[in-house]
C-alpha positions in Angstrom: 0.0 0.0 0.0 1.3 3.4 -0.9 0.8 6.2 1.7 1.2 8.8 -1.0 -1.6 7.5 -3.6 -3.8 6.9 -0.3 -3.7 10.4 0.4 -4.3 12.4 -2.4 -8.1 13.0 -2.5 -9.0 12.4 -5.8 -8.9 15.6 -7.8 -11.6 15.2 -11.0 -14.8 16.5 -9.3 -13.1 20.1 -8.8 -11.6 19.8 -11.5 -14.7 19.4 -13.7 -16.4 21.8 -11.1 -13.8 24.4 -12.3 -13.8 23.9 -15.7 -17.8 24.3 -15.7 -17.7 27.2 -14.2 -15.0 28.9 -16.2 -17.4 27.9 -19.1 -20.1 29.5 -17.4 -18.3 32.7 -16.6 -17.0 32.9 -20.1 -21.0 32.8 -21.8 -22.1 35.1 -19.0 -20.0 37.6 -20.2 -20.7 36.8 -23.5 -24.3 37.3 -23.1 -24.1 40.3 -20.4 -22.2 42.4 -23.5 -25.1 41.5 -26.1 -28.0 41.6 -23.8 -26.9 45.2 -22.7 -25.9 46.4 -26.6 -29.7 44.7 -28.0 -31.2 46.9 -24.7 -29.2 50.4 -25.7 -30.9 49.3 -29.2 -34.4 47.9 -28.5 -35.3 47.9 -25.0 -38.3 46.2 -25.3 -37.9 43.8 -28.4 -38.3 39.6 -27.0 -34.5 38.6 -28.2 -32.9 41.5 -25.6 -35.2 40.5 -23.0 -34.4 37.0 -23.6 -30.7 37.4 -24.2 -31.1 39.3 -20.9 -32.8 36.4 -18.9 -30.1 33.9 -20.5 -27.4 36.3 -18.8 -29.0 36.6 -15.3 -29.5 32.8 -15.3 -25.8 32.4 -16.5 -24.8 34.5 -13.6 -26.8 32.5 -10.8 -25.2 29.1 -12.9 -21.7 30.7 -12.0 -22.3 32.1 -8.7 -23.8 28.2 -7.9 -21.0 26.8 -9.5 -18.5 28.3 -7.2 -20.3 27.8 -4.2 -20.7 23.7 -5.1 -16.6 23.9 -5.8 -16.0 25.4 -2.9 -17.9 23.5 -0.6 -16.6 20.5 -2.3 -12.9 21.7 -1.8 -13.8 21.9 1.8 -15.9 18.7 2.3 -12.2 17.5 0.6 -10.2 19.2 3.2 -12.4 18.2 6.1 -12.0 14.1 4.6 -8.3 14.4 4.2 -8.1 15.7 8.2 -10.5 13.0 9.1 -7.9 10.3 7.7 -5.0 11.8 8.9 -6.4 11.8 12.6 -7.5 8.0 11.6 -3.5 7.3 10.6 -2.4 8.5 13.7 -4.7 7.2 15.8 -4.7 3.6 14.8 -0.7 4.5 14.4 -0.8 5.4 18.4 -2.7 2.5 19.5 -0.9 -0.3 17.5 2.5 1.5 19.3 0.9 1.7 22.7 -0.8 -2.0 22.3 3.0 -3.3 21.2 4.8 -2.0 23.9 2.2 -3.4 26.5 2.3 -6.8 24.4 6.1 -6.2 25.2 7.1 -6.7 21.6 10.7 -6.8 20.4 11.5 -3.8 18.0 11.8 -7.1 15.3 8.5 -8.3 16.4 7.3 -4.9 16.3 8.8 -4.3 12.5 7.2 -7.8 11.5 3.8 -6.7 13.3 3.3 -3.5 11.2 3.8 -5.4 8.1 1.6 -8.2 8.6 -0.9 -5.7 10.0 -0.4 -4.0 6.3 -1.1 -7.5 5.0 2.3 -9.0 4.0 2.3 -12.4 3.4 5.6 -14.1 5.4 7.6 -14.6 2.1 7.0 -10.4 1.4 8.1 -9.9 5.1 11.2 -12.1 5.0 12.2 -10.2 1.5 12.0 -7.0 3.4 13.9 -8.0 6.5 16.4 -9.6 5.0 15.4 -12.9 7.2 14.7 -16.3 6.6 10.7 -17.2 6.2 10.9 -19.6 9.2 12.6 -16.8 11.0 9.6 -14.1 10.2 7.0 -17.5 11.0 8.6 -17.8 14.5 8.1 -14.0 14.9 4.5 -14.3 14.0 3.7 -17.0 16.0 5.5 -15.3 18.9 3.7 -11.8 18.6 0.3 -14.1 18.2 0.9 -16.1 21.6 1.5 -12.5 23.4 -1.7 -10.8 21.9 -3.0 -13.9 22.6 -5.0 -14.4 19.9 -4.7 -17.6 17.5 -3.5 -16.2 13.8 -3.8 -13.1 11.5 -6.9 -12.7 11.3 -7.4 -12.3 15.0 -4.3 -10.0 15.6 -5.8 -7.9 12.7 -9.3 -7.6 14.0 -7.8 -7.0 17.6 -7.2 -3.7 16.5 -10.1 -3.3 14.4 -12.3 -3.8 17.1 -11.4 -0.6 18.9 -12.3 1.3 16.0 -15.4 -0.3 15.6 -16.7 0.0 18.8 -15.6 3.2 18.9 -17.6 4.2 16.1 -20.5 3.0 17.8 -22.5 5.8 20.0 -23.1 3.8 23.1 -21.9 0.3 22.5 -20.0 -1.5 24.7 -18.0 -4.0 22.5 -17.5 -7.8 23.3 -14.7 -8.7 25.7 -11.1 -9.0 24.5 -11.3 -12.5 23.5 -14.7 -13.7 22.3 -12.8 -15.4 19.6 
C-alpha cells in the first residue's frame, strides 16, 4: 500500500467543477455584453429581453457553481483531516498496544507489516530474514496478543475502531474469539 496514492483525494470532481464554471463565466460575459448592446438598441424587443434572462440565469449558474466547488474543496479538506487523525490514531494505539504486548522492536517491525497485509515470504524479502525466522516471529507476537493467527491480531485492532464508532456500544470482551 502506498501512503502517497492513499492520500491524495481524488482531484476530477473540482476539477470538472472548475472547468464548468469557467465555461459558465466565459457565456455570461458573453451574453451580459449582447443583452446590454440589444437593450441600448431595442429595450423592449423579446430577443434583448431574452438574451437578458439567458445572462442573469448564467450569472446564478456561475455564482452556484462556485459555491458547489467550494464547498466540495472543503468537504475534501475536512475528509483528508478525518484520515490523517485516523493514521495516527490507529498508528498510536498499534504503538501503545506493542509495547504493552512487550514486543521486540523485530517483532514490532514484522507486526506493522503483517498488520499491512504482507504475506511471510514479502516480510522475510524485506527484513532480510529467513521465512521460518519471520513464521517464529509471527507465531511469537500471536501467543503475546493472545489471539490464534492473523486474522485475529488484525481484527484485535479493528475492534477498537469499531466500537468506537459506535454511540453507546460496549464491545465484546477482548477474546470472544
Amino acid at each position: 500500500m502506498s501512503s502517497t496514492s492513499d492520500s491524495r483525494p481524488d482531484r476530477r470532481e473540482p476539477l470538472a467543477l472548475a472547468s464548468l464554471l469557467l465555461v459558465q463565466a466565459v457565456a455570461a460575459v458573453f451574453f451580459v455584453g449582447d443583452a446590454l448592446a440589444d437593450l441600448l438598441v431595442d429595450p423592449l424587443a423579446p430577443e434583448s429581453l431574452f438574451e437578458g434572462l439567458v445572462a442573469v440565469a448564467l450569472i446564478l449558474g456561475v455564482v452556484f457553481s462556485g459555491w458547489q466547488l467550494r464547498r466540495t474543496l472543503e468537504h475534501m479538506q475536512a475528509q483528508a483531516r478525518a484520515l490523517d487523525t485516523a493514521r495516527g490514531a490507529l498508528a498510536e494505539v498499534v504503538g501503545r498496544q506493542f509495547t504493552a504486548w512487550g514486543l521486540t522492536p523485530a517483532e514490532r517491525d514484522v507486526g506493522l507489516l503483517a498488520l499491512k497485509g504482507l504475506d511471510v515470504a514479502e516480510i522475510a524479502a524485506i527484513r532480510g530474514a529467513a521465512a521460518g525466522t519471520v513464521r517464529a516471529q509471527l507465531t511469537r507476537i500471536y501467543a503475546k496478543a493472545g489471539v490464534s493467527g492473523r486474522a485475529q491480531f488484525a481484527a484485535w485492532f479493528v475492534e477498537d475502531l469499531l466500537d468506537q464508532g459506535v454511540t453507546g456500544a460496549q464491545g465484546p470482551a477482548r477474546g470472544w474469539w
